[in-house]
N, C-alpha and C positions, 0 to 999 in steps of 0.2 A: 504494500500500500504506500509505500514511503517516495518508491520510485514514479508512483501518479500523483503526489502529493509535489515532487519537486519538478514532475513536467509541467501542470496545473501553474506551479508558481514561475518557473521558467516563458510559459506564455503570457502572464500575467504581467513578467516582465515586457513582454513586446508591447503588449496591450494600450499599458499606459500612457507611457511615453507617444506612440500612434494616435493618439487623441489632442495631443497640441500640435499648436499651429508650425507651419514650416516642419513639421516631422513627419513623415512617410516613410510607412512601410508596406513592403510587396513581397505577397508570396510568390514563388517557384512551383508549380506542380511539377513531382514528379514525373508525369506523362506528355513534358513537354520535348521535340523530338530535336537535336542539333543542340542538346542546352551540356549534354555530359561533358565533361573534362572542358568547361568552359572555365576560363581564369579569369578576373579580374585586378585590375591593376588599382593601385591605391595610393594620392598622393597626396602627402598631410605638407602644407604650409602654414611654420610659424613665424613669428616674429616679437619684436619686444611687445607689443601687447596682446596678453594672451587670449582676449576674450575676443579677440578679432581674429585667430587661428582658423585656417579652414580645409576639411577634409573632402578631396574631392577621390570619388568613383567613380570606376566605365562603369554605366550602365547597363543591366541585362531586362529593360521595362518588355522589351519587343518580348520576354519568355514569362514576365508577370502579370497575376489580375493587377486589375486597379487596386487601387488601396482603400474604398471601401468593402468589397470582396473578397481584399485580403482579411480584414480586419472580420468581419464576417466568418470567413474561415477558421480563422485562430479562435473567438470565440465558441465557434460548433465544439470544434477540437477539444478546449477547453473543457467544455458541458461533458461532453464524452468520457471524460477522463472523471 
């Protein structure tokens, strides 16, 4: 029960945060086809002010729902557990 107890809080983590503004998140389905052994590159710029630091990624949207459908999903997922 522990291990549905910390997936539960693991999506709860996504959850949240998905609910403010300028945050997006998008799920992946597995059944998506060209998406395997796809890499993403990640490139953090900072500087002397930290709050102005910013993290940019390639995007994979073309293999994701929207993000209320993601958001939608995780919640299902959630309940299930």
């Amino acid at each position: 029960m522990s291990d549905r107890r910390v997936a539960r809080g693991q999506l709860d983590e996504l959850l949240e945060p998905s609910e403010r503004p300028g945050v997006t998140v998008r799920v992946i389905p597995f059944d998506v086809d060209g998406f395997a052994g796809a890499s993403a590159a990640l490139l953090y710029a900072g500087g002397r002010v930290p709050v102005l630091d910013t993290v940019q990624k390639d995007t994979v949207e073309w293999a994701s729902l929207e993000p209320a459908p993601s958001r939608d999903f995780l919640h299902r997922l959630a309940t299930e557990l």
